[in-house]
N, C-alpha and C positions, 0 to 999 in steps of 0.2 A: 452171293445168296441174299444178305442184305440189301442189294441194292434192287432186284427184281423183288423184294415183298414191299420196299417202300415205294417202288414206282409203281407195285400194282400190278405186274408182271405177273403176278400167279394167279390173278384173278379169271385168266383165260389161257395160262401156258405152264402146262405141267413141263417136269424136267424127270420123266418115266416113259423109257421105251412104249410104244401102243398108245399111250396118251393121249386123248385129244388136245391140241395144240404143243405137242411136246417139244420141247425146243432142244433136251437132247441129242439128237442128229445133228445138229447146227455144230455141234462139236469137231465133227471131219473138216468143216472149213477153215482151211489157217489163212487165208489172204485176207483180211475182212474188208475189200472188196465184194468179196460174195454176199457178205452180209449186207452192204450196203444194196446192192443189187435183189438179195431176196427182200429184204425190206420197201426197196420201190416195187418192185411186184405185188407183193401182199401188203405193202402201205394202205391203199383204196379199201380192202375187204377189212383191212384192223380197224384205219379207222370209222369204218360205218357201222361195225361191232361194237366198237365202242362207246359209239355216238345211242347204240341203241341198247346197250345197256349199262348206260348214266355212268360210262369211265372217264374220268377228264382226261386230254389230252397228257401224254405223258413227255417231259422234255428232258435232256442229257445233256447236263454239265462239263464243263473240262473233262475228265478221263474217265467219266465215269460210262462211256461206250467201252472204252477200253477195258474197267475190268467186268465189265457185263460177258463181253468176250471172253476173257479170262478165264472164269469162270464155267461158263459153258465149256469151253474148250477142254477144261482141265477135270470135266464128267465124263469127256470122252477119249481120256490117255488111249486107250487098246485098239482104236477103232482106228480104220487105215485112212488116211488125212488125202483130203483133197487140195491141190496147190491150182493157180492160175497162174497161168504164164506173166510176165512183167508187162505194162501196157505200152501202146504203141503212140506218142503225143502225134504223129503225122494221123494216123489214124482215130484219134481221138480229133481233133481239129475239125475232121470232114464230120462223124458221127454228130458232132455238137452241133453241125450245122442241118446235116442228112435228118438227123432226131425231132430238128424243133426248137433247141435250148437255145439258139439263138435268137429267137423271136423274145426272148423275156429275159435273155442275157445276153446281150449283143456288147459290144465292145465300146465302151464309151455312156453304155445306158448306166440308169440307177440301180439295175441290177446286175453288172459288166462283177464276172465271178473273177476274171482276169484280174483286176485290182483290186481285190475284198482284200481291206488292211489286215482283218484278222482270220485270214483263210488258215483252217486248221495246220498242223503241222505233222498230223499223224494221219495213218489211215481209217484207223478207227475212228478219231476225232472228226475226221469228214462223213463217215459214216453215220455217228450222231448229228453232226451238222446238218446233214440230208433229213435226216427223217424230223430233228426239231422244223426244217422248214419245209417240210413235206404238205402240211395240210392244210396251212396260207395258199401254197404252189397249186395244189391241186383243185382247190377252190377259186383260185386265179384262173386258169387254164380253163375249170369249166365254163366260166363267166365268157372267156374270148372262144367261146367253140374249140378249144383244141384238144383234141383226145391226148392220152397218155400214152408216152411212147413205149414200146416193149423194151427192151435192155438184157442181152444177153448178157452174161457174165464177164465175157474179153471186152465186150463194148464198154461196159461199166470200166472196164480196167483202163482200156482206151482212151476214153471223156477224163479218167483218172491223173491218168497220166499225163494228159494237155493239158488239165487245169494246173497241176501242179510244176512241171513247166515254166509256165507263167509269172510263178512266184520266185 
């Protein structure tokens, strides 16, 4: 709870059923995969909410995705939990390429995710790691013409799964 009033988190995300922006419901996901996945989904709309009403970007340290997660998760004890199957690295391999991430992380570039010396260790932690490099990324992207890919939930799991792999 601390840590979403010091990142500003409640400035746009109630934690009350009906809510506007309730983050509530986020509690059913236990993979935080999904999270990471609903966050590049709604990354674009947060941060151009935010950009228009003067919130600075907000970034996530060491574990501190993880107990964001926590947290949330632990508003929603009774609520029946949504799981996502384990990811697929052959299947992540082709999506990395099918997606697009290849073209700004290719194997051997400066952004080759393959070798990041400090590629998270946790799910969570890559989940903050995503969205702290979310708005570089997307600001990149718009710059070379390339739209943003969509990302189902197993694909996320998938790209998941081959990154880490790697490591």
């Amino acid at each position: 709870r601390a840590l979403m009033e010091t990142k500003g988190c409640m400035k746009c995300h109630a934690l009350k059923e009906g809510a506007r922006g309730d983050l509530s419901r986020w509690g059913m996901y236990v993979n935080p995969i999904l999270w990471a996945q609903m966050m590049w989904t709604h990354g674009p709309q947060m941060e151009a909410e935010m950009k228009k009403t003067g919130i600075p970007v907000v970034e996530f340290k060491g574990n501190e995705m993880v107990d964001l997660i926590a947290y949330i998760r632990s508003l929603s004890a009774k609520v029946e939990k949504v799981y996502l199957s384990p990811g697929d690295p052959q299947a992540g391999v082709k999506l990395f390429t099918q997606k697009g991430c290849v073209q700004c992380h290719s194997a051997g570039g400066n952004l080759d995710l393959t070798k990041k010396k400090d590629f998270p260790r946790t799910l969570a932690q890559l989940a903050g790691m995503m969205w702290n490099h979310s708005h570089q990324m997307w600001r990149g992207m718009k710059e070379k013409g390339i739209n943003l890919p969509s990302l189902f939930p197993q694909e996320m799991s998938d790209i998941t799964a081959y990154l880490f792999s790697t490591h």
